[in-house]
N, C-alpha and C positions, 0 to 999 in steps of 0.2 A: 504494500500500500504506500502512497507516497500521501505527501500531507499539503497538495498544491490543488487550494482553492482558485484558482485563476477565473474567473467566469461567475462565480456563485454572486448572488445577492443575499446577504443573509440579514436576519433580523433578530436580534439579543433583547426579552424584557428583561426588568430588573439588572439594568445594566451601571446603576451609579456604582458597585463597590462590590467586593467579593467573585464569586462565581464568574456572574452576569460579567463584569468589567475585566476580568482574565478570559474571559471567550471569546470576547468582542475585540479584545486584543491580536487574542492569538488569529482569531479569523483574519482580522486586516493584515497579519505578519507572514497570514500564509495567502494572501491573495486576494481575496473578497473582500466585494462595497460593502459595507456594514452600514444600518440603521440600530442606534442604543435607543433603548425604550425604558424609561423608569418617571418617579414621582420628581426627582428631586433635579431641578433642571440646572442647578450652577454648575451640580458634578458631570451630568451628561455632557452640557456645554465643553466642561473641561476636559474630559475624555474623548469627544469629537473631534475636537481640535489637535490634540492629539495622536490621536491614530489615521484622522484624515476619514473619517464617518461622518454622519446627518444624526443628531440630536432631535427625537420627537420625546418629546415631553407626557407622558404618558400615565393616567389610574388604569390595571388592569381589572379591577374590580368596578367598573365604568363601564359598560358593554360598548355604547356610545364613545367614550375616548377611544376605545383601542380601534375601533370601526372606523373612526378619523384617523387615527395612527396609522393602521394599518394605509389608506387611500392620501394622505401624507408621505408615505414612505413608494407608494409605485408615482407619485408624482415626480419626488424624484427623481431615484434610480431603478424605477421600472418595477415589471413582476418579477416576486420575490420565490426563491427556491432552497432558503432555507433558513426554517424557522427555532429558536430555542425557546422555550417556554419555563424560565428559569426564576420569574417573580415568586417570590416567597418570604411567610412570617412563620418561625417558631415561639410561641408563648405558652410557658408549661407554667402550671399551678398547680394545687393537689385539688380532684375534680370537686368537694365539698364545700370551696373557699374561693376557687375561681371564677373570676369576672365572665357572665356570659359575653359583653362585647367581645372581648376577647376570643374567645369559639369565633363569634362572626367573622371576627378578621382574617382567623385563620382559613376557615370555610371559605368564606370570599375571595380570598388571595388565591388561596394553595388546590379548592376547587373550581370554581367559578373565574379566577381571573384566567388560569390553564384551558379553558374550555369557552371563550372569549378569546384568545390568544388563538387557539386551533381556526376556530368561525372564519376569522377572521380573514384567516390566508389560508384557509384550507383551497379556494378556486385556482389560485395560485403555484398552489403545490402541484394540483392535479393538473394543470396545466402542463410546468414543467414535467410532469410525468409523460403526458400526451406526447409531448416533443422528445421524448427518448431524453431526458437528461435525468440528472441528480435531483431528489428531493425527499426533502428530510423537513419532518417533525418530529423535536427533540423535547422530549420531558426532564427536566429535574426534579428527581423523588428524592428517595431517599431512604437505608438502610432501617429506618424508623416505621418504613410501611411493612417488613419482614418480622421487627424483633419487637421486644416489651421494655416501653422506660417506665417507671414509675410515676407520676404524676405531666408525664406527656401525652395523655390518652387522645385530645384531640387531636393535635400534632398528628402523631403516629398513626390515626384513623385515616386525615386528610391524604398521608403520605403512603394509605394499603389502595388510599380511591385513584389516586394518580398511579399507582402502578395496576391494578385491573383496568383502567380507563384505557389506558395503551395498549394491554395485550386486546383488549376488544378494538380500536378503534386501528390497530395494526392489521386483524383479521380484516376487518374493511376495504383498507385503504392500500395493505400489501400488493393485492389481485390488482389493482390499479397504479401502482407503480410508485406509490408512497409510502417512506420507510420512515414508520413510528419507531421511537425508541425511548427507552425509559434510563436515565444514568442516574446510579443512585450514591452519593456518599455518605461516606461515615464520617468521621470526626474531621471539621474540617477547619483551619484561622479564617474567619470570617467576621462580619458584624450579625450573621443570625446568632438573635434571641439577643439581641442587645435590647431590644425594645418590653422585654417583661419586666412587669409589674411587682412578680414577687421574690423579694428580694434575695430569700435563700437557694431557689431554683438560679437566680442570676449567679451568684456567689457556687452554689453547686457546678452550674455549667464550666465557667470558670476552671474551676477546680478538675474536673475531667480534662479540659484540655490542656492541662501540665502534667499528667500522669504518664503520656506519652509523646514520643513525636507524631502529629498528627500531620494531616494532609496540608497542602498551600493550595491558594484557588485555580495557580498555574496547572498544577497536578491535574486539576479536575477538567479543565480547559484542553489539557493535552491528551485526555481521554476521548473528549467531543469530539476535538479536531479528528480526531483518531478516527470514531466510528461514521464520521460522514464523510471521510475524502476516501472511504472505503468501494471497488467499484456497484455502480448501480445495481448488479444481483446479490450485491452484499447486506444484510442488514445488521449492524449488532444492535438484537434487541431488546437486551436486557444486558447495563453493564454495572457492579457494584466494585467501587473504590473504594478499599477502605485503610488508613494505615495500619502496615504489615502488624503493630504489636499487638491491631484491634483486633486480630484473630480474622 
């Protein structure tokens, strides 16, 4: 496999910081126009610039934003053929004490805004398929939709629905020449679950990622690149990164 996007149009949500912003990287470094899609529009700005990308400014959980995003982004630089679906919120509480907004946000983001993100540019995809080329819809799950944390119960629910979402919507969309995938990490340096509320899960998460060397967003970026410069009868459809000590 060689890792040379030349041609691809690709589209990164959640692209101010972590994951999203190591993707959108590595895509521009291996050849592709990229569009960064997040909330937070100083950093996109500044990550545009950057890498030499287009900046939409974007709520995934907006069906309507991402609908303009999406018809902002082929104004651009045309139809798009390759999408990652990598907006996400971690907020763990113990279920008894837990803020329901919180549930919503996650539900929202981690399902709804992934399924809004598809909508969007799914014509797109199928398109490129139509034309014999590459196309890829790409999920970011996560090891959390397989295993048991203890007071991550939403979390790790949102994160079992994005990983059967894909092997169904892969049966679909396979026969048709769109290759869903689902890449899932484990422990990784990021800003998820910087945004929870309570304080001991903050202070716990924390604390796990010093127990070992864990992953860099590069690491997970260098997986993506990996499974979509793969040729068109290739799909990897399920990848889990996790650092080596995590078992």
């Amino acid at each position: 496999m060689t890792q040379n996007l030349e041609g691809r149009i690709a589209v990164v949500t959640g692209a101010t910081s972590g994951i999203g912003a190591a993707t959108a990287r590595k895509f521009a470094a291996d050849g592709a126009r990229v569009a960064v899609l997040g909330r937070r529009k100083d950093r996109l700005d500044e990550l545009a610039v950057e890498i030499g990308a287009i900046a939409v400014p974007t709520d995934v959980t907006d069906r309507q934003s991402v609908r303009d995003a999406a018809a902002a982004v082929r104004a651009e630089l045309g139809p798009v053929d390759l999408v990652v679906a990598n907006a996400g919120v971690m907020l763990a509480a113990p279920f008894e004490s837990a803020e329901a907004d919180e549930w919503d946000q996650m539900v929202h983001t981690n399902i709804n805004g992934l399924l809004y993100t598809g909508r969007a540019f799914i014509d797109d995809l199928l398109a490129a398929a139509d034309a014999h080329r590459p196309a890829d819809l790409v999920h970011v799950g996560s090891i959390g939709g397989h295993t048991v944390f203890p007071n991550y119960a939403v979390y790790t629910a949102t994160k079992a629905a994005v990983a059967h979402l894909t092997r169904n919507m892969r049966a679909e969309f396979g026969p048709r020449g769109v290759r869903v995938k689902n890449i899932e990490p484990g422990f990784v340096g990021t800003e998820l679950g910087d945004g929870m509320r309570d304080q001991q899960q903050r202070a716990g998460l924390a604390e796990w990622r010093t127990q070992m060397e864990i992953l860099t967003p590069e690491d997970i970026a260098d997986a993506v690149a990996y499974a979509v410069a793969a040729p068109r009868r290739v799909n990897v459809a399920e990848l889990i990164v996790v650092p080596t000590a995590q078992g």
